[in-house]
Every structure is written in structure tokens, then in C-alpha cells.
C-alpha positions in Angstrom: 120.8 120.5 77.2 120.4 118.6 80.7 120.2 120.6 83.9 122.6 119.5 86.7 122.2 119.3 90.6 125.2 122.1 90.8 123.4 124.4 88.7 120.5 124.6 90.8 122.2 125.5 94.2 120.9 129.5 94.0 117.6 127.0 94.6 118.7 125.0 97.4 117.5 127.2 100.6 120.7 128.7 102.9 120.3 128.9 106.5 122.6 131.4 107.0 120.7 133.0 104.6 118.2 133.5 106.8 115.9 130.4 104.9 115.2 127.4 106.6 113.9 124.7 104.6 115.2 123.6 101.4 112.4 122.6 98.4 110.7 119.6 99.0 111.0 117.0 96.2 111.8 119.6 93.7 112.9 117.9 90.9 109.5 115.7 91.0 107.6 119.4 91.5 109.7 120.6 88.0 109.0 117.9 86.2 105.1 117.5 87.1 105.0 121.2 85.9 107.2 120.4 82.7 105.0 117.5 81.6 101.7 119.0 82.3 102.5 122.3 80.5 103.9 120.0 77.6 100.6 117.9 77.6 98.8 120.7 76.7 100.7 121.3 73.9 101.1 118.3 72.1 100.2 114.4 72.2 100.6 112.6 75.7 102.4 109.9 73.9 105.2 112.4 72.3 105.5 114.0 75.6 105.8 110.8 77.2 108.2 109.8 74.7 110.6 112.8 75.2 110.5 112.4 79.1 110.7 108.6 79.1 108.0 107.3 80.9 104.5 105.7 80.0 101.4 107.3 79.2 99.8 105.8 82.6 102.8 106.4 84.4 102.7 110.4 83.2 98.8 110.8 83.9 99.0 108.7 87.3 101.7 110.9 88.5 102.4 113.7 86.5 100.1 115.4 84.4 97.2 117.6 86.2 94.4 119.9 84.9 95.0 123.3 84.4 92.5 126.2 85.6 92.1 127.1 81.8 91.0 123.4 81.2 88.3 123.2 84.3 86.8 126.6 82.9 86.8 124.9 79.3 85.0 122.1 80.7 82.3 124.3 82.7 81.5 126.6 79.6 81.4 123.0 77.5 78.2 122.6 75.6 77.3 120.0 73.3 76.4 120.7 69.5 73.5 120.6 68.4 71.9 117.4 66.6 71.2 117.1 62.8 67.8 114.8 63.9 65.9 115.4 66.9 66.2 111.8 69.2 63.3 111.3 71.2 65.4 108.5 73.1 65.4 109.4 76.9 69.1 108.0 77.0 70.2 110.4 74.4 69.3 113.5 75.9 72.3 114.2 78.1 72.4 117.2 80.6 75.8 118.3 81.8 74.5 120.1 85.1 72.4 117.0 86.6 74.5 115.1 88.7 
């Protein structure tokens, strides 16, 4: 099912409407929320696949972090070891930038 320019007019903005400006670049805006929400989902490459671009193309352009992902990444802690390293360069803190 493909969406056409016609069926989208209750989008486009009517001055007489009272509205002044119409969406700007709104089908780049729909599909930038399309691909990221299907990135989540499932592989970049399928995604990519089913939208036809590249997977540089889609993560240049495209797909963006989500809230959900920035909190995952905050709370993200590394498990623990089976051996104890004593290596400086393996001991890795998060929080030290």
C-alpha cells in the first residue's frame, strides 16, 4: 500500500483555514520517523532493504536515538568478570570522561 501526495491534503496547511504555513519537508520528517521506529525493531540492513537505501545512507540521514535508548545507555553497566584483571587498560569506567 503506497501513500499518495492527494491523500495527504487534510495535511497540507490552508490559509483560509486560518493556518499559515504548510509542513516543512514532510515527507523527509515521515520517513526519518518511519525508519527510526523500524530500526528499533529489526535489523538496519532489513529496514534498509524495505525502504531502499543504504545502511550509511539510513544512519547518516535517517535513523536517530530514541529517549528510551539514551536512558538504556545511562543505566548501562558492564557484567561482571569471571577473572579479576589487574590490567589498568581493562578496567573501564563509564562515568570518566
Amino acid at each position: 500500500m503506497s501513500i499518495s501526495p492527494r491523500s495527504l491534503r487534510p495535511l497540507r496547511l490552508n490559509r483560509a483555514q486560518g493556518w499559515h504555513h504548510p509542513w516543512p519537508r514532510l515527507w523527509h520528517n515521515l520517513r526519518a520517523s518511519c525508519e527510526s521506529d523500524l530500526a528499533q525493531q529489526f535489523p538496519i540492513g532489513t529496514v534498509t532493504r524495505w525502504l531502499g537505501n543504504t545502511t550509511q545512507i539510513a544512519m547518516r540521514h535517517y535513523v536517530d536515538p530514541t529517549e528510551e535508548a539514551y536512558r538504556r545507555a545511562a543505566s548501562f553497566s558492564f557484567p561482571a568478570s569471571e577473572h579479576t584483571d589487574t590490567n589498568e587498560h581493562n578496567n573501564i569506567n563509564c562515568t570518566e570522561v
